[in-house]
FINUVO-354017 format. One record per residue (C-alpha): x, y, z. Coordinates in Angstrom, 1 decimal, padded with zeros to 4 digits, always signed. Example, Ala and Ser with C-alpha at 12.3 -4.5 7.8 and 13.67 -1.06 7.14 Angstrom:
! FINUVO-354017
x = +012.3 | y = -004.5 | z = +007.8
x = +013.7 | y = -001.1 | z = +007.1
! end
This chain:
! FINUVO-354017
x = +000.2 | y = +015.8 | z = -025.5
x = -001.8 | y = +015.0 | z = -022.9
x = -000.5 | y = +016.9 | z = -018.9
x = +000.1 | y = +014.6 | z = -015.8
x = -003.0 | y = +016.0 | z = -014.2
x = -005.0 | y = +014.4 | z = -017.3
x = -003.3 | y = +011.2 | z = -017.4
x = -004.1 | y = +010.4 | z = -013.3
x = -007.9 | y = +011.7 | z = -014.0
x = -007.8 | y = +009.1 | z = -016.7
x = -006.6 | y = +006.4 | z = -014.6
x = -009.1 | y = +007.1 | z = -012.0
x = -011.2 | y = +006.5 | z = -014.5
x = -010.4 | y = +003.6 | z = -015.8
x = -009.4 | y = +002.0 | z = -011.9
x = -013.1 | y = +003.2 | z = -011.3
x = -014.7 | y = +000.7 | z = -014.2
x = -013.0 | y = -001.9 | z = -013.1
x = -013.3 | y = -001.9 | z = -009.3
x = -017.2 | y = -003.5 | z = -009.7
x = -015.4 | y = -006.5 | z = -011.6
x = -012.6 | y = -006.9 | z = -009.2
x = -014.3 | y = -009.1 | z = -006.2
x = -016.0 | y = -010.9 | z = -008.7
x = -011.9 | y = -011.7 | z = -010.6
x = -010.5 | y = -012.1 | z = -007.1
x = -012.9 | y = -014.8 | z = -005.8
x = -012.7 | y = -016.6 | z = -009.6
x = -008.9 | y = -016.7 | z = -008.9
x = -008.4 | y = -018.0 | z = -005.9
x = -008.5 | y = -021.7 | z = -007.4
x = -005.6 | y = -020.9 | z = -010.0
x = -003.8 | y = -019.0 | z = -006.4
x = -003.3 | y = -022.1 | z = -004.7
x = -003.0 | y = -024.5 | z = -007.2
x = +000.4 | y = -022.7 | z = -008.8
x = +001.3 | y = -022.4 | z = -004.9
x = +001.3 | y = -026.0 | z = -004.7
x = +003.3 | y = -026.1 | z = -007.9
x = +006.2 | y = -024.3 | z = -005.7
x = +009.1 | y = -026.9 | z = -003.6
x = +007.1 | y = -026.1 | z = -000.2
x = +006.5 | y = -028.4 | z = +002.3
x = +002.8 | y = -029.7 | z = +002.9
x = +002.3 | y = -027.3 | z = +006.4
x = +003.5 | y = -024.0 | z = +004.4
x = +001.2 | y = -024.9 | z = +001.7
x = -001.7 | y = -026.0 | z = +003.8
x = -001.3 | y = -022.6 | z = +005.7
x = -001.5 | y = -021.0 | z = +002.4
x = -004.3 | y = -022.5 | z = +001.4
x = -005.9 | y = -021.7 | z = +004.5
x = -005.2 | y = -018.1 | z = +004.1
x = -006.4 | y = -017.4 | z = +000.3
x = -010.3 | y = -019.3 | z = +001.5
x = -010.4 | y = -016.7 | z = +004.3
x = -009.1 | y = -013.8 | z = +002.4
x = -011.8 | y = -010.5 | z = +001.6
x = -010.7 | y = -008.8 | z = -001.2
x = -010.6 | y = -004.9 | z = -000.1
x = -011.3 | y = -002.8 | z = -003.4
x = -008.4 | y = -000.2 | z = -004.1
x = -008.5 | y = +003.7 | z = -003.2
x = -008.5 | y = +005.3 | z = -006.0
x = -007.6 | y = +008.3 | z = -004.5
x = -004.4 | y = +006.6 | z = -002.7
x = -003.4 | y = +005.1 | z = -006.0
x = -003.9 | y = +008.7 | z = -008.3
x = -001.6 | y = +010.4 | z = -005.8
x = +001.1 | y = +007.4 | z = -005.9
x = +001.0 | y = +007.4 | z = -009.5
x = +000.9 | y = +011.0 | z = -009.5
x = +004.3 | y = +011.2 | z = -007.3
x = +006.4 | y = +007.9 | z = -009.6
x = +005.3 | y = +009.7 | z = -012.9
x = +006.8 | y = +013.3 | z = -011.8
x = +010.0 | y = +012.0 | z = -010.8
! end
């Protein structure tokens, strides 16, 4: 059975493969983002506002560091 201190290195691990794919998924699903927004009962200046926000938004790759010691601390509860 694997320790805690082996499962966080191993999701470091695995967050760090990701993270070079992650802009790339981000800017591929900002279409999909605002069209199920526009599927929700709000009125056209909340939407449009929302729509505004997701062509402006810079996708800011995670720390890994931040998210082993979160993940860490939830686990050993």
């Amino acid at each position: 059975m694997a320790t805690l201190a082996e499962l966080v290195a191993k999701g470091r691990r695995n967050l760090e493969k990701k993270i070079p794919d992650m802009p790339g998924n981000w800017d591929a699903a900002k279409p999909r983002m605002v069209e199920n927004y526009r599927a929700l009962p709000f009125g056209p200046q909340t939407t449009r506002a929302y729509e505004r926000g997701i062509e402006v938004a810079v996708y800011i790759a995670p720390d890994v560091n931040k998210w082993a010691r979160n993940w860490e601390s939830a686990m050993s509860r």
